[in-house]
Backbone as XML, in Angstrom:
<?xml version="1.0"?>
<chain id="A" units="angstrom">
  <residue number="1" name="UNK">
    <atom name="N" x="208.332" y="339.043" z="-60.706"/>
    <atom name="CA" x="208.242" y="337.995" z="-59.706"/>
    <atom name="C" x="206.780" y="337.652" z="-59.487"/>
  </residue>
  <residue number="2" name="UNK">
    <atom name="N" x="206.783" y="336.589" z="-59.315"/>
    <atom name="CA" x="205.104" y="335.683" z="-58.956"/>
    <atom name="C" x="205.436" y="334.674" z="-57.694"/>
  </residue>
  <residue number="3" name="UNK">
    <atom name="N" x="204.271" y="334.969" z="-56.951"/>
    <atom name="CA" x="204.072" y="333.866" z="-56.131"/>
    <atom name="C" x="203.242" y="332.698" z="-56.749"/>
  </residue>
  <residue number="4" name="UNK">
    <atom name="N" x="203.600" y="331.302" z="-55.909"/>
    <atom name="CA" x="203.134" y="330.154" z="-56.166"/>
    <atom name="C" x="202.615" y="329.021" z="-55.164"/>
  </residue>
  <residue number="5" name="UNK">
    <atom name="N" x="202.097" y="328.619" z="-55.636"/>
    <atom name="CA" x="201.815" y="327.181" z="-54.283"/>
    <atom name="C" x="202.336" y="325.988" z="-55.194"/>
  </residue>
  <residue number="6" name="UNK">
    <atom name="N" x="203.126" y="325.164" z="-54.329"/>
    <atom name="CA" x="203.823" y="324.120" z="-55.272"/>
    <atom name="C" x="202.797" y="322.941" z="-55.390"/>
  </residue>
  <residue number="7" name="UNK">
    <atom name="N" x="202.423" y="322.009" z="-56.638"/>
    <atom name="CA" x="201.817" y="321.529" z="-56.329"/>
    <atom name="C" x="202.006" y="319.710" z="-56.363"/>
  </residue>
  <residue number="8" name="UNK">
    <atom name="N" x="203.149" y="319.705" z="-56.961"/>
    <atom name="CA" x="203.587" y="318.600" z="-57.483"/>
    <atom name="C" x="205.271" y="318.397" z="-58.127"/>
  </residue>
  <residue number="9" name="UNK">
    <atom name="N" x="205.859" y="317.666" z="-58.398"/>
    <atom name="CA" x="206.981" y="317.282" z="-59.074"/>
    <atom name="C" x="206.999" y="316.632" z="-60.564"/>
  </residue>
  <residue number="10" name="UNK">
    <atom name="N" x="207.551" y="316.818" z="-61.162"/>
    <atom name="CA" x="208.216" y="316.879" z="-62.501"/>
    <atom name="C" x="209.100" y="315.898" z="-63.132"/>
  </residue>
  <residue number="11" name="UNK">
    <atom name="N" x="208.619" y="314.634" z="-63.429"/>
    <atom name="CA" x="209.937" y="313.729" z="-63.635"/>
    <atom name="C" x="210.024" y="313.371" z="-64.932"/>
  </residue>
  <residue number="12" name="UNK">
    <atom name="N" x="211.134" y="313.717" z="-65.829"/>
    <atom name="CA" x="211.728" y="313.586" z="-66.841"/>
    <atom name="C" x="212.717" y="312.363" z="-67.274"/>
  </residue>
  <residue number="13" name="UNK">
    <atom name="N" x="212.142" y="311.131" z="-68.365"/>
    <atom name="CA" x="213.142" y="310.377" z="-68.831"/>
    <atom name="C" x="214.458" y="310.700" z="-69.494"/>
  </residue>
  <residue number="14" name="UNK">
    <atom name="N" x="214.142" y="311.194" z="-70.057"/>
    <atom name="CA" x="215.292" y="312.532" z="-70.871"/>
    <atom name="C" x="215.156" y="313.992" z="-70.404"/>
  </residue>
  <residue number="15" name="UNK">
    <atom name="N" x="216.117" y="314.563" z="-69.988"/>
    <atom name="CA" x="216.302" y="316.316" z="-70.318"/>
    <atom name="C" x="217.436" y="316.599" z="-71.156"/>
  </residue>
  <residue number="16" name="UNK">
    <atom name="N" x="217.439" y="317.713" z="-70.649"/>
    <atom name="CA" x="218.604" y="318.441" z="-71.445"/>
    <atom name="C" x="219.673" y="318.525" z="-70.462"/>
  </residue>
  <residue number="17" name="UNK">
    <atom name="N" x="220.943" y="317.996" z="-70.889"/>
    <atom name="CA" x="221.588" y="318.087" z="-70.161"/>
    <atom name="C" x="221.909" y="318.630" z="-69.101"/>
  </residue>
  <residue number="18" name="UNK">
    <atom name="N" x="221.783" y="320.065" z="-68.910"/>
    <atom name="CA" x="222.279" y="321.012" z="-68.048"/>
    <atom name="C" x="221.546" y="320.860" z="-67.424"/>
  </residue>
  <residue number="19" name="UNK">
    <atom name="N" x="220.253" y="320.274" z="-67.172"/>
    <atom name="CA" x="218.882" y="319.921" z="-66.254"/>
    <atom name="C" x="218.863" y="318.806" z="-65.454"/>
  </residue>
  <residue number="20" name="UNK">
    <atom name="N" x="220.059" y="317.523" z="-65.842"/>
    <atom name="CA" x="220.114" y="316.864" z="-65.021"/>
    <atom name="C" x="220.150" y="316.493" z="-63.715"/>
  </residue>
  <residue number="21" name="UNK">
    <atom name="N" x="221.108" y="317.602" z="-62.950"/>
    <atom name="CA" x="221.085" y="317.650" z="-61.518"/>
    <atom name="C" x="220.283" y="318.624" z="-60.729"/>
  </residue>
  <residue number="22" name="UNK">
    <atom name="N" x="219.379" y="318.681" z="-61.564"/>
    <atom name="CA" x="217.697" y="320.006" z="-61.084"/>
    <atom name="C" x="216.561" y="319.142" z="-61.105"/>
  </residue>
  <residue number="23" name="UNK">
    <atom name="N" x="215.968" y="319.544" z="-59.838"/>
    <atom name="CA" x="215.001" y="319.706" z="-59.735"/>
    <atom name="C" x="213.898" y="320.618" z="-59.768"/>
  </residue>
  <residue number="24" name="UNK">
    <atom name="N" x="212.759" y="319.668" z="-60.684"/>
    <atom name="CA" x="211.434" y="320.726" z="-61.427"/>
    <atom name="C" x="210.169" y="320.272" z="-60.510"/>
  </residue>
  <residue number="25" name="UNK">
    <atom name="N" x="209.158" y="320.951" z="-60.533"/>
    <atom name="CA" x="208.342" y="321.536" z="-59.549"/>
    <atom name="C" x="207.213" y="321.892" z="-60.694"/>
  </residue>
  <residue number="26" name="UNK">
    <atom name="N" x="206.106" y="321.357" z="-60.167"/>
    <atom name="CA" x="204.888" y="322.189" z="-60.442"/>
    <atom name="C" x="204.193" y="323.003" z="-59.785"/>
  </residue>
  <residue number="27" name="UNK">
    <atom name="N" x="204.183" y="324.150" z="-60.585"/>
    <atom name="CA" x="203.887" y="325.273" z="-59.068"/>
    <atom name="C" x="202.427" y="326.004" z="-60.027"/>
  </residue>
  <residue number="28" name="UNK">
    <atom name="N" x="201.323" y="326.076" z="-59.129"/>
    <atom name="CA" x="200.214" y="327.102" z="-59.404"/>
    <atom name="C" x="200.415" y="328.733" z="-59.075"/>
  </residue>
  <residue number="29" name="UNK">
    <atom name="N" x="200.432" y="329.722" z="-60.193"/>
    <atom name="CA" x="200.950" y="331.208" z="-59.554"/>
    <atom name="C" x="198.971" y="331.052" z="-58.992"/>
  </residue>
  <residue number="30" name="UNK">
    <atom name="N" x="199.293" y="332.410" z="-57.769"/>
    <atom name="CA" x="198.340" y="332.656" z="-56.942"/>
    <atom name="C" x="198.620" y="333.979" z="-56.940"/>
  </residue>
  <residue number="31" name="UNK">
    <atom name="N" x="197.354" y="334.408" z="-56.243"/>
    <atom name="CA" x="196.861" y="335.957" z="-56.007"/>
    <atom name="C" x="197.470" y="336.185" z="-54.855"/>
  </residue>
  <residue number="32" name="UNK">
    <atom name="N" x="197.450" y="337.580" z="-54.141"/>
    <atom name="CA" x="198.054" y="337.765" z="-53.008"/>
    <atom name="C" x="197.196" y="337.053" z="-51.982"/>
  </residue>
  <residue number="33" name="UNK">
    <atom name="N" x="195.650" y="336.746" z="-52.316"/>
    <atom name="CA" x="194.796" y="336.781" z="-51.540"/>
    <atom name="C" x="195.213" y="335.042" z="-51.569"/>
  </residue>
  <residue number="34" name="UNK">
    <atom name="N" x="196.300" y="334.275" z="-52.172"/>
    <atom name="CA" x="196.163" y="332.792" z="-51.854"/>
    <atom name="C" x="194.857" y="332.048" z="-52.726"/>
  </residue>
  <residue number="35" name="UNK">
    <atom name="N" x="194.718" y="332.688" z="-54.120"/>
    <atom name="CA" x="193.705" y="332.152" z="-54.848"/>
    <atom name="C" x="194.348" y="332.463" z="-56.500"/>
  </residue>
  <residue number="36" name="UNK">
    <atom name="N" x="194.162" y="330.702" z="-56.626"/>
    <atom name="CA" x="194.770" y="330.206" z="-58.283"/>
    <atom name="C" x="194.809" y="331.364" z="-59.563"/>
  </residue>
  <residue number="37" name="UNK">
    <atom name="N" x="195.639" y="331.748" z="-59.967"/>
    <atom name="CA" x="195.602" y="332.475" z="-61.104"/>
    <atom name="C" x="196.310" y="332.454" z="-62.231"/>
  </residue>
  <residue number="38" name="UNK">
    <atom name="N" x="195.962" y="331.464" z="-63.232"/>
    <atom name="CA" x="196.294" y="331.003" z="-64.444"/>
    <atom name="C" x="196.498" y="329.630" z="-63.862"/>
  </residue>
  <residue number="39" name="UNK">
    <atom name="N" x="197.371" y="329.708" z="-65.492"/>
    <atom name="CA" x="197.509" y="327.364" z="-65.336"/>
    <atom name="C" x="198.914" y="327.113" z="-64.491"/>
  </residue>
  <residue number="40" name="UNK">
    <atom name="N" x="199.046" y="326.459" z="-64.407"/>
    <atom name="CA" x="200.153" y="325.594" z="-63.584"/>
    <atom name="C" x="201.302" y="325.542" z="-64.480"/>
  </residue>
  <residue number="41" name="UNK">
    <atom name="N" x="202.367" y="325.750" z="-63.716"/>
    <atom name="CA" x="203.706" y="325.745" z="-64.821"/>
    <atom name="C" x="204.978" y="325.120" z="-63.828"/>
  </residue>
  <residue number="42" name="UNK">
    <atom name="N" x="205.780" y="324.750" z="-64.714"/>
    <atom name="CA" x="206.797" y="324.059" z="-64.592"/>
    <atom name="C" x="208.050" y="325.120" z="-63.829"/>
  </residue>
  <residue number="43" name="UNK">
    <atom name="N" x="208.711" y="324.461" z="-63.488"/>
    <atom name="CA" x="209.683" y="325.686" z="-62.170"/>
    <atom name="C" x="210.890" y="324.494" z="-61.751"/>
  </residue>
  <residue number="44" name="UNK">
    <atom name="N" x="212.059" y="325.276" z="-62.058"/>
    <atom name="CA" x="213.487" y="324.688" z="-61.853"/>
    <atom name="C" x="213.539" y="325.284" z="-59.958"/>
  </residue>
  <residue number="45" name="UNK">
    <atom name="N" x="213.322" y="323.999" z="-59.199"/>
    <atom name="CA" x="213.823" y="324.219" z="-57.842"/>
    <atom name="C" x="215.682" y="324.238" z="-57.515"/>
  </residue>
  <residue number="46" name="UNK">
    <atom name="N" x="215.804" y="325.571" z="-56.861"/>
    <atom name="CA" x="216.868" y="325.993" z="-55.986"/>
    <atom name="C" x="217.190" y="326.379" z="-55.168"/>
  </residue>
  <residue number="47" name="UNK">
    <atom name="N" x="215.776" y="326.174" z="-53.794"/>
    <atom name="CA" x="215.817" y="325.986" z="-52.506"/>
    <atom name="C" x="215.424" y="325.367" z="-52.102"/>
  </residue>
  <residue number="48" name="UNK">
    <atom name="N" x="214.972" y="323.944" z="-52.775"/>
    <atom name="CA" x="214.421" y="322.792" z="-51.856"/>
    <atom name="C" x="212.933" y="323.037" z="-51.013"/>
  </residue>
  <residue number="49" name="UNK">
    <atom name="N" x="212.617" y="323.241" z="-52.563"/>
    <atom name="CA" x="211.233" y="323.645" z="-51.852"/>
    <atom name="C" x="210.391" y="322.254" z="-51.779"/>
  </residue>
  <residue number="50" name="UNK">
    <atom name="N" x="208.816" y="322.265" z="-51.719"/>
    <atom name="CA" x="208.208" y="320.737" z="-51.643"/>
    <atom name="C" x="206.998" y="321.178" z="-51.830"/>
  </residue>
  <residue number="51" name="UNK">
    <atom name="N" x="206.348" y="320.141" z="-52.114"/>
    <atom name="CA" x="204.285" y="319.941" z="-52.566"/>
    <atom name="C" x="203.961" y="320.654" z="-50.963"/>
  </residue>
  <residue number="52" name="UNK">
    <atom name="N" x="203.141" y="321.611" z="-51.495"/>
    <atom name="CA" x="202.247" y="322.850" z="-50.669"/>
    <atom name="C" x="202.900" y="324.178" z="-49.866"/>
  </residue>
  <residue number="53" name="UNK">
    <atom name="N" x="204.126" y="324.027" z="-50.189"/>
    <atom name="CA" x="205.155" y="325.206" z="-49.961"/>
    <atom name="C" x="204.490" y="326.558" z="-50.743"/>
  </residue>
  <residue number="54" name="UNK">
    <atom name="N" x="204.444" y="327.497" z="-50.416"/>
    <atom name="CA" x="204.337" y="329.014" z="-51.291"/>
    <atom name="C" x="205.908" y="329.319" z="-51.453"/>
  </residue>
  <residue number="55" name="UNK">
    <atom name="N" x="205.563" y="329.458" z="-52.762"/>
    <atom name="CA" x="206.968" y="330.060" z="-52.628"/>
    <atom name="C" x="206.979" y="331.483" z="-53.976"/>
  </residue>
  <residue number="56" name="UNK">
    <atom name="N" x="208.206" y="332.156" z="-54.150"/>
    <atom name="CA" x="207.948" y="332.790" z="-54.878"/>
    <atom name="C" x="209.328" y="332.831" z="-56.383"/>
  </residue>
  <residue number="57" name="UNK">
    <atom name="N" x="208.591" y="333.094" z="-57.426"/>
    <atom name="CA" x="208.817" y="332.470" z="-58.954"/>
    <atom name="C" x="209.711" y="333.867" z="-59.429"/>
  </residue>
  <residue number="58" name="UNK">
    <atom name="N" x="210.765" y="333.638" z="-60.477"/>
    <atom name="CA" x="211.177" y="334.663" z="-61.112"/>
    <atom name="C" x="210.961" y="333.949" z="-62.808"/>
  </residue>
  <residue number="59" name="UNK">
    <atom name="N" x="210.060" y="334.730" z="-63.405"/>
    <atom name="CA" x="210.165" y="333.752" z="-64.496"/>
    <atom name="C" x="210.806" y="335.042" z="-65.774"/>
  </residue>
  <residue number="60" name="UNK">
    <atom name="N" x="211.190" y="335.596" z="-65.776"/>
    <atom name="CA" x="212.189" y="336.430" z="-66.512"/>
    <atom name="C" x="213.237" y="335.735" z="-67.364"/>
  </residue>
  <residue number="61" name="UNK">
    <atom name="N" x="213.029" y="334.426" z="-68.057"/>
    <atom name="CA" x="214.361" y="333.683" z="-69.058"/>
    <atom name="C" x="215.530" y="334.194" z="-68.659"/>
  </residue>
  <residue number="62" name="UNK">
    <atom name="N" x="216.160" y="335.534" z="-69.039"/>
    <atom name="CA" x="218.073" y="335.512" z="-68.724"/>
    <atom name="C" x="218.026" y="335.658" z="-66.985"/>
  </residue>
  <residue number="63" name="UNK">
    <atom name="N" x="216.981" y="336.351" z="-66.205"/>
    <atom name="CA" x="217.210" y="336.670" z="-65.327"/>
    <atom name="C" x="217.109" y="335.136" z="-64.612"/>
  </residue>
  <residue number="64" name="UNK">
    <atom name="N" x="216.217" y="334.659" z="-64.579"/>
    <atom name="CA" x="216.313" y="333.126" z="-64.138"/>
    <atom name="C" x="217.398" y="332.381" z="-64.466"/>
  </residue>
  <residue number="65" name="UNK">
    <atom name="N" x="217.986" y="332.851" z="-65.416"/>
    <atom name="CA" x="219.093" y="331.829" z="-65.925"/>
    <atom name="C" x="220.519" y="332.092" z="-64.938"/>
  </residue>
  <residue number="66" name="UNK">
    <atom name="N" x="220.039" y="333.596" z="-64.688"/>
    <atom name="CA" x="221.883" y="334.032" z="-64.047"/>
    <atom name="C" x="221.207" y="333.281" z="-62.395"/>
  </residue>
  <residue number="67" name="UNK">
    <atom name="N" x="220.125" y="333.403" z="-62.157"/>
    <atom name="CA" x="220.014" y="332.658" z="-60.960"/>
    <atom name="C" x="221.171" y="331.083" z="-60.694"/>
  </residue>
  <residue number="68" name="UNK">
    <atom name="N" x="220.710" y="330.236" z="-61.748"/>
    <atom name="CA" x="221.426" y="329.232" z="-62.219"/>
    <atom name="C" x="223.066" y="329.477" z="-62.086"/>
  </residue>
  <residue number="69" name="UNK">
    <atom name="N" x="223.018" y="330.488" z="-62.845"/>
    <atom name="CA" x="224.829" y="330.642" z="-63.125"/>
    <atom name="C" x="225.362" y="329.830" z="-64.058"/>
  </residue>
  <residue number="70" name="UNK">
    <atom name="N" x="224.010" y="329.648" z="-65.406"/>
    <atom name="CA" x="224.338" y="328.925" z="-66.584"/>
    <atom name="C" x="223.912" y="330.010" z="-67.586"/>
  </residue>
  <residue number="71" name="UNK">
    <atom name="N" x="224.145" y="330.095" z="-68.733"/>
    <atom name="CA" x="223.897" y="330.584" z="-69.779"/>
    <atom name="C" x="223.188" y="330.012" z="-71.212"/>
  </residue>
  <residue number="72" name="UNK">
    <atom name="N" x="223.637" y="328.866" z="-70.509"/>
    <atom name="CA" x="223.132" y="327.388" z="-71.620"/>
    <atom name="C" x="222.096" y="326.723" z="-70.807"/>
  </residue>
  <residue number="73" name="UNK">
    <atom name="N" x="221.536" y="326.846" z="-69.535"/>
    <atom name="CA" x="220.283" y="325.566" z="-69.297"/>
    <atom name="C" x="219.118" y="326.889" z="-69.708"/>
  </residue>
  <residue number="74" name="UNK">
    <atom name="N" x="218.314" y="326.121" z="-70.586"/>
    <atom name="CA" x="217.249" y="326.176" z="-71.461"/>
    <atom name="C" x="215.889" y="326.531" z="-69.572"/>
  </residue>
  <residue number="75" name="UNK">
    <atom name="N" x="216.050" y="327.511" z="-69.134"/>
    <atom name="CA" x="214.983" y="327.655" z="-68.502"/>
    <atom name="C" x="213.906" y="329.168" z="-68.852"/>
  </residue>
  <residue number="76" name="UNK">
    <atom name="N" x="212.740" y="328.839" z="-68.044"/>
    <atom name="CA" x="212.329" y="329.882" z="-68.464"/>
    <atom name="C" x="211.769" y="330.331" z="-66.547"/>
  </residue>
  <residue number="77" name="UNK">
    <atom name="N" x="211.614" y="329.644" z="-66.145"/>
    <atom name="CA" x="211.264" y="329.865" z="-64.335"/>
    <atom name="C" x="211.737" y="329.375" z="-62.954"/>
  </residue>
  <residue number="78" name="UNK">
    <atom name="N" x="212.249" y="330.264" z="-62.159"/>
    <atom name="CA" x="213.193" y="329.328" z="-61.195"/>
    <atom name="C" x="212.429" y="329.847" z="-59.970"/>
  </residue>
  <residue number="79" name="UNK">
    <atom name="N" x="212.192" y="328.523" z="-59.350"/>
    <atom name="CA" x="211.821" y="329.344" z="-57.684"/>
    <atom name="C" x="213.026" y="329.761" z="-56.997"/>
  </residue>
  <residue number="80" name="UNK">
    <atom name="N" x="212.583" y="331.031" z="-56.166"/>
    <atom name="CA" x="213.517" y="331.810" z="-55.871"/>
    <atom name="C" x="213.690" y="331.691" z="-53.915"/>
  </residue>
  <residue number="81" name="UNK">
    <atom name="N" x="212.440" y="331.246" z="-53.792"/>
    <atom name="CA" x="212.459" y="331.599" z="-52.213"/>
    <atom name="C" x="211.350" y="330.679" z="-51.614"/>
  </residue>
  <residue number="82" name="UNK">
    <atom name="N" x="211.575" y="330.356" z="-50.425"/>
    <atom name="CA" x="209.761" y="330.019" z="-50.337"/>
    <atom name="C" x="209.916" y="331.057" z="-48.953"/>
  </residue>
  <residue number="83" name="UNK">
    <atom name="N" x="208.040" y="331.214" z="-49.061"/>
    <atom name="CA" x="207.239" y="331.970" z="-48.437"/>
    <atom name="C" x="207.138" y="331.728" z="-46.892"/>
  </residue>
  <residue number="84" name="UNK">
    <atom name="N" x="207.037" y="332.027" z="-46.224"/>
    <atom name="CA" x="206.520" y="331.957" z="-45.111"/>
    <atom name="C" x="205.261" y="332.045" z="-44.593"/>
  </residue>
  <residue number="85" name="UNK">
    <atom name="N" x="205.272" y="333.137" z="-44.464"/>
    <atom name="CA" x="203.796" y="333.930" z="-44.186"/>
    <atom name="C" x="203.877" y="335.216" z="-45.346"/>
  </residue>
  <residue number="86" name="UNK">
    <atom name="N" x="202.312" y="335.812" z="-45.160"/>
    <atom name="CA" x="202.268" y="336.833" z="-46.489"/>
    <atom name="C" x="201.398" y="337.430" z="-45.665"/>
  </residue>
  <residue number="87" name="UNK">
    <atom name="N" x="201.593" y="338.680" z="-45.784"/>
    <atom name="CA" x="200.672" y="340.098" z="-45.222"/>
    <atom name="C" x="200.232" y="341.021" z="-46.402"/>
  </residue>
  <residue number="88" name="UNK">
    <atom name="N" x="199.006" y="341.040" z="-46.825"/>
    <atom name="CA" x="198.099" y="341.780" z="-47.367"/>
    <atom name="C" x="197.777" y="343.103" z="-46.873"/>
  </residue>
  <residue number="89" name="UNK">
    <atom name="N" x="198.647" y="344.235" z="-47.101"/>
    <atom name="CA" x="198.099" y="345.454" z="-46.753"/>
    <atom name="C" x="196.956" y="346.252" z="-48.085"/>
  </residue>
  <residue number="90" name="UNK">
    <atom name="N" x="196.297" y="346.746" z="-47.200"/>
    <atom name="CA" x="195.255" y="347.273" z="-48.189"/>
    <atom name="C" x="195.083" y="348.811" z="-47.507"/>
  </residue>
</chain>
């Protein structure tokens, strides 16, 4: 699991079928500390998340997929939750 800050939306002339009634998300993964880490990736929304939401990513291919409850949509990352607040224990 990865956290993310969403940063944008995803709009496709064509998908793949099973993608039609999904919504995709551009989400930046982040540090605990709320600072960018790596590039920006693409994310199948399934809580209605939105641009500047944290939320948090399962990008595990089958495990993301049973999220879905498809076997056939071609994903590789699904947001799972969004964030609220985040507490940093050290």
């Amino acid at each position: 699991m990865t956290i993310g800050k969403v940063t944008g939306t995803f709009v496709a002339t064509q998908k793949n079928e099973e993608l039609h009634d999904k919504k995709i998300l551009i989400v930046q993964p982040i540090s605990p500390e709320e600072k960018p880490s790596g590039r920006e990736i693409l994310a199948v929304d399934v809580v209605d998340a939105g641009i500047g939401d944290m939320v948090l990513l399962m990008s595990e291919g089958s495990s993301a997929r049973q999220v879905l409850v498809n076997d056939k949509i071609p994903v590789h990352t699904v947001i799972v939750g969004v964030i609220d607040d985040l507490d940093v224990v050290v």
